[in-house]
N, C-alpha and C positions, 0 to 999 in steps of 0.2 A: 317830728311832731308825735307825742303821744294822742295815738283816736279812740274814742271809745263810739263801737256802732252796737244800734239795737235794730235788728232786723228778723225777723221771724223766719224767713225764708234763706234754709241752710244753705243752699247751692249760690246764691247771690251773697249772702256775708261770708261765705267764703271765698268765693271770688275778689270782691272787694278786699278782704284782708290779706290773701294772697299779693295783689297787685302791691296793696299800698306796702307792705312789710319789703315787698322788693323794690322798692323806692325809696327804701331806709327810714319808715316812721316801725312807730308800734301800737300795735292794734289790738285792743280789747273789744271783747262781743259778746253778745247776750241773744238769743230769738226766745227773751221772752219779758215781754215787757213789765209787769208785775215786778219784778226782778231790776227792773234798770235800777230806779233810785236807789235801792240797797247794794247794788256794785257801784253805781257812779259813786256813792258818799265812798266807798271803801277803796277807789282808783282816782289817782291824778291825773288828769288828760287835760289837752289842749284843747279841745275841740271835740262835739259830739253829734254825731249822723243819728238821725233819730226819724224811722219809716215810720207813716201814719198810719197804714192800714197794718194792726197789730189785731191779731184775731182775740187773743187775751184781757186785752184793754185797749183805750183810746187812746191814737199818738197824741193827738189834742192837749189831754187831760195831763200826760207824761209832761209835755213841754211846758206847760203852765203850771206843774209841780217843780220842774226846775226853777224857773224862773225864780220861783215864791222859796227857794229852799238858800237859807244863807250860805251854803257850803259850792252850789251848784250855778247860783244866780247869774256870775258874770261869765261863766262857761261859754260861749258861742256854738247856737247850735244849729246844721244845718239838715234841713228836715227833705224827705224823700217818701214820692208818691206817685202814684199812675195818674191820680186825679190831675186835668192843667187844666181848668176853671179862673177865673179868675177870682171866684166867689171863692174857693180852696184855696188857692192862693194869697188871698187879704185875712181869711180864717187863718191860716198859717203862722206867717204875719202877727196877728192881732193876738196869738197865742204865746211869742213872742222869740219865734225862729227867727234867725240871721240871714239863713239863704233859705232856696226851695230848686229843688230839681226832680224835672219829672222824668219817669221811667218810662223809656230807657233812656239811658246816657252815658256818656263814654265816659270811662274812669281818668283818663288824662284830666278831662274837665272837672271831674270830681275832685281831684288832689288840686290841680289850678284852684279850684274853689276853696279848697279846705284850706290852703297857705293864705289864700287872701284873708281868710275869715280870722287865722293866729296872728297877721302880721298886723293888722289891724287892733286886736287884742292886744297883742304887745307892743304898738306905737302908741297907743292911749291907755296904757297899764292895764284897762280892764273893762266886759262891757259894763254898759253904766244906766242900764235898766232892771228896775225891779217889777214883778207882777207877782197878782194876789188875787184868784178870784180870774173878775172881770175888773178889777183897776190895773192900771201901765204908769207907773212913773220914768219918765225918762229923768234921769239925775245930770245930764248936760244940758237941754236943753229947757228944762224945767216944768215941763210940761205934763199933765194928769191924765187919766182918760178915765172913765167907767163905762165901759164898754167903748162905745161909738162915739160917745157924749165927754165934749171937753170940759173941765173943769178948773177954774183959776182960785187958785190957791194964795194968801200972803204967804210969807216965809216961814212965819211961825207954825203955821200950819203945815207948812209944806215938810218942816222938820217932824215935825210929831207924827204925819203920817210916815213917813222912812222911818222913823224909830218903829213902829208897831206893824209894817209891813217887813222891817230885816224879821221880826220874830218871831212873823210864820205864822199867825195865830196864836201864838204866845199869851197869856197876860201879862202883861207891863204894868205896874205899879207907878203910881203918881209920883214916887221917889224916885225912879228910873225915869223917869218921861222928863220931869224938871229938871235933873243933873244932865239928862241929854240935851236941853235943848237949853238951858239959861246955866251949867256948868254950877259953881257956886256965887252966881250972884242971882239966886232965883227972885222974883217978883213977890207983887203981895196974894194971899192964898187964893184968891178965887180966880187969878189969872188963867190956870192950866185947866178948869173949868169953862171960862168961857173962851177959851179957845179950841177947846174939845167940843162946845156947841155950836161953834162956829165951823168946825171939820166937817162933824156930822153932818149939819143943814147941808151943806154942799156935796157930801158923800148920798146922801139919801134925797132924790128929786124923788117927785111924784109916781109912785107905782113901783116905785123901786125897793127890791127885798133891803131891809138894815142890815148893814154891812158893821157899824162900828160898835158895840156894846160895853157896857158900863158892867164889870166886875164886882158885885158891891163888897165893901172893903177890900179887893182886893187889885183894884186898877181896872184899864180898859184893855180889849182884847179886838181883834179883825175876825169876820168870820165869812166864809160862802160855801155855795149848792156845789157838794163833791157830784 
């Protein structure tokens, strides 16, 4: 396996890389997390060990920049922490880690874990969740979330938000959203309209910051609280 670990703490990702490079993977490392997303886009790895308590920034926020980043998203990533809460643990989770181990723990288990985590990747081609924010799509079992809060989607909807969730915050254009989702046999013009009010309504409940906005003349865009 190719690893890529971000750990702050030199004496432990070194250890870790040591073990796992004599086990025959290859291990990229970073102890600074600011820095990960700009090596991960720049490295191919199988799998990525990603500590939470990052003195530089929030493992948190890291994990839920993967998630949301089209290059990174189906990466599996298995996140490590002193915190075993349960509440840390469902936060982890919810940010959209694959596994969780808390420290300390023996590195046999760590690589047992990290092959589970690729063989799994590579028996289902790839994971198959995206996050944005505080939304989770799961793309197998079709399921939404905004935070905590489930959300039921038709299809159509459920396509238009994966289009403007791969793009990261992106603007999408109304000529990009229709070719994605009706290909060339698009509807008649105010379709992509009302089903863009149709998203919204269910993306924005009551108290909840707007997540979906309207680009004028230049399409809709996804946005949330860095």
């Amino acid at each position: 396996m190719r690893i890529f670990l971000i750990e702050d703490n030199t004496e432990i990702a070194a250890n870790m890389a040591d073990f796992l490079q004599a086990q025959g993977h290859i291990v990229d490392y970073t102890t600074i997390g600011k820095n990960a997303l700009r090596l991960l886009e720049g490295n191919e790895c199988d799998v990525i060990i990603l500590d939470l308590m990052l003195p530089d920034t929030d493992g948190i926020e890291i994990c839920k920049k993967i998630r949301s980043s089209l290059l990174l998203a189906r990466i599996p990533v298995l996140m490590l922490t002193a915190r075993d809460t349960l509440e840390d643990k469902l936060t982890g989770f919810a940010a959209g880690a694959d596994d969780y181990m808390v420290k300390p723990f023996s590195l046999f288990e760590l690589e047992a874990r990290l092959k589970a985590l690729n063989f799994r990747r590579s028996a289902h081609g790839q994971a198959r969740t995206l996050t944005f924010g505080d939304i989770v799509y799961n793309l197998d079992t079709l399921e939404v979330y905004r935070g905590a809060r489930r959300i039921s989607l038709p299809s159509v909807a459920r396509s238009l938000l994966e289009t403007l969730m791969r793009a990261n915050g992106g603007t999408v254009s109304r000529t990009e959203l229709i070719s994605a989702i009706w290909g060339d046999t698009p509807p008649d013009a105010d379709a992509l309209s009302v089903h863009i009010h149709s998203l919204r309504s269910q993306l924005h409940a009551r108290g909840e910051a707007a997540v979906l906005l309207t680009v004028r003349g230049a399409g809709y865009r996804l946005i949330h609280d860095k």
